[in-house]
N, C-alpha and C positions, 0 to 999 in steps of 0.2 A: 564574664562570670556574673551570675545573678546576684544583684545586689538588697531587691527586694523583694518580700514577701507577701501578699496580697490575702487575706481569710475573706473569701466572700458564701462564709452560708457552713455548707456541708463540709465536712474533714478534707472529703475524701476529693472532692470538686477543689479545695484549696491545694491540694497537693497533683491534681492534673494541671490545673493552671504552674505551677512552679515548675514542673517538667516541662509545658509546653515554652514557658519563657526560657530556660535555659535552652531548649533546642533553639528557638529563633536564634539567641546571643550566639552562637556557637557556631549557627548558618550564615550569622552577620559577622561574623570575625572571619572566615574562610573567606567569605565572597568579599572584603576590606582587604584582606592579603594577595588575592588574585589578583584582584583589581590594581596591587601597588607595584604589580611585575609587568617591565615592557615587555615580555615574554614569556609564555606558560614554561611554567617551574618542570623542568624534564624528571624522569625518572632518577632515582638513584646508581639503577645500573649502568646508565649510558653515562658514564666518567668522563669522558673529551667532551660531553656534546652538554654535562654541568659543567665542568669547568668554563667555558666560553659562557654559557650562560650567564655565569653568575659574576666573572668580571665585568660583562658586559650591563648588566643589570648595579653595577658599584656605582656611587656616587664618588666614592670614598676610599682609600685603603691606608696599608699601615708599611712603612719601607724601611726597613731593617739596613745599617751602614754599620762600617765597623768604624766604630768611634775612635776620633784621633785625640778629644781628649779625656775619655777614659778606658783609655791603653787598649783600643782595640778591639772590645768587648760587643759586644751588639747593641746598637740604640734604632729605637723605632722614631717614626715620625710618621705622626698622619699627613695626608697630601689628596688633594682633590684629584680625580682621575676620571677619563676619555677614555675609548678602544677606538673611535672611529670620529667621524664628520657628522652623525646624525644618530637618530636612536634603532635608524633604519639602517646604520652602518656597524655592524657585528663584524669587526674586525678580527677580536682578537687581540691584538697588540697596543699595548699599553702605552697611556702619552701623561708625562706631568710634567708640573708647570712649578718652581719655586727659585728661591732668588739666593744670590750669590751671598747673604747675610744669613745665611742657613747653615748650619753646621752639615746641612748634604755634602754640600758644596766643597769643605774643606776634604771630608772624609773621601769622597768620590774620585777628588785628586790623588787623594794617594791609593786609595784600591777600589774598585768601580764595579768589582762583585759585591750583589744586594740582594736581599729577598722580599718581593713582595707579597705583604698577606691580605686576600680579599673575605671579607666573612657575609654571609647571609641575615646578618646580626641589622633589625630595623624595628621601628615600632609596630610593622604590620606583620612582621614576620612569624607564622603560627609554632615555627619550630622552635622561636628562638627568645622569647616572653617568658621571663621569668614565670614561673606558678608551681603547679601541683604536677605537671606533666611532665613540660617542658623548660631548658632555659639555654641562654648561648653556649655552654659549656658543651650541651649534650652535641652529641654524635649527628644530630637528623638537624642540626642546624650548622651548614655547611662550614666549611673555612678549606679555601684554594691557598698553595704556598708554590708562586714563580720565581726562579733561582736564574742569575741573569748578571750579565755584564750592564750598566744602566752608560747608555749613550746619550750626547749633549747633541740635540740636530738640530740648533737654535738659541746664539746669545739675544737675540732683538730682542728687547722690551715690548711687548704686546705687537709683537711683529704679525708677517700674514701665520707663519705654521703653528706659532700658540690660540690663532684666532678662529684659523681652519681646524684643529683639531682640542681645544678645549673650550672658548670661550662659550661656545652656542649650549654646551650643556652646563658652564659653569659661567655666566657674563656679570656677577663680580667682579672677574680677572680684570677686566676692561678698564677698571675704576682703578684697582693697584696702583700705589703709588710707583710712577714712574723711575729714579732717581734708586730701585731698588736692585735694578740690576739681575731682572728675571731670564732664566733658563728654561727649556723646555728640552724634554728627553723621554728619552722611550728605550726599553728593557728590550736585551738580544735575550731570548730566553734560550738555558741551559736545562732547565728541569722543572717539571711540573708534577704538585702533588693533590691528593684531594681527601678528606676527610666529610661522607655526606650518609654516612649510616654507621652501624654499629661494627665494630670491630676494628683492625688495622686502618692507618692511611694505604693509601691506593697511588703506587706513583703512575703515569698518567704518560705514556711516550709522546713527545713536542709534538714529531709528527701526527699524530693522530688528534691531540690537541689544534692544528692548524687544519685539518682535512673536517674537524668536525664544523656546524654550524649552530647561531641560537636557537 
């Protein structure tokens, strides 16, 4: 958004020049958000084939447990997240990485269905920047919801399968204090939903969800 205003001379010349800078800003903030997807942002209509995209494009998501100590109720927890072994590996299937000092950890024990939510929600993101347009809430800035049994395939401590599938995108992990008693798990998905335009969420068949690619 144009911040400033330049009068050089004529009215009328002062008010081309502020059209033309706000076009530049406007062609610089698209070509900024292109630029921050490992892969071009699909259409709206092809559902399995955003879905995948856009986990796979997460750094980050949000994993809903049913809280064991407030009776059961839903608690989120943000959790760094992987789909694959590289940014070249579009998996699909979901890997995190958190340690046994986690209220996951207690909840999981006693019931192991979770929901994970992925959002499109980033600083580049043109759908999803608060303003005059757009903001996370609306409709055209995504959010994917995967409903799942959350599986433990991994007590080692920065063993090989948290190394092979989260550290290369996340190698913080590396550094973690050992002594903490880290997990690594990955989500049997039961149901996939998508919310990436206007109107209803869009449930999303698993299979079609695993047939699609980024």
């Amino acid at each position: 958004k144009l911040q400033f205003l330049y009068f050089i001379g004529l009215r009328g010349s002062s008010l081309l020049i502020s059209v033309m800078f706000k076009s530049v800003a406007l062609i610089c903030l698209f070509a900024a958000a292109a630029q921050a997807y490992i892969n071009p942002r699909p259409p709206f209509t092809d559902r399995p084939k955003f879905a995948r995209w856009l986990v796979h494009e997460s750094n980050w998501t949000i994993l809903a447990t049913s809280s064991l100590r407030y009776n059961s109720v839903a608690y989120p927890n943000l959790l760094a997240v992987s789909d694959g072994t590289s940014y070249s590996d579009c998996s699909g299937k979901v890997y995190v990485y958190f340690t046994e000092l986690d209220t996951i950890w207690n909840d999981v024990q006693a019931r192991n269905n979770v929901t994970f939510g992925f959002y499109e929600v980033g600083e580049n993101d043109m759908y999803c920047m608060p303003g005059a347009t757009f903001d996370p809430e609306d409709p055209n800035c995504a959010k994917v919801h995967m409903v799942g049994s959350l599986d433990i395939i991994s007590n080692v401590t920065a063993g090989p399968i948290p190394e092979k599938y989260l550290f290369w995108r996340h190698p913080a992990m590396a550094h973690w204090p050992k002594d903490h008693h880290w997990l690594t798990a990955t989500l049997t998905v039961q149901k996939v939903d998508i919310l990436d335009f206007y109107g209803n969420v869009h449930d999303v068949p698993v299979q079609e969800y695993w047939d699609a690619t980024c």
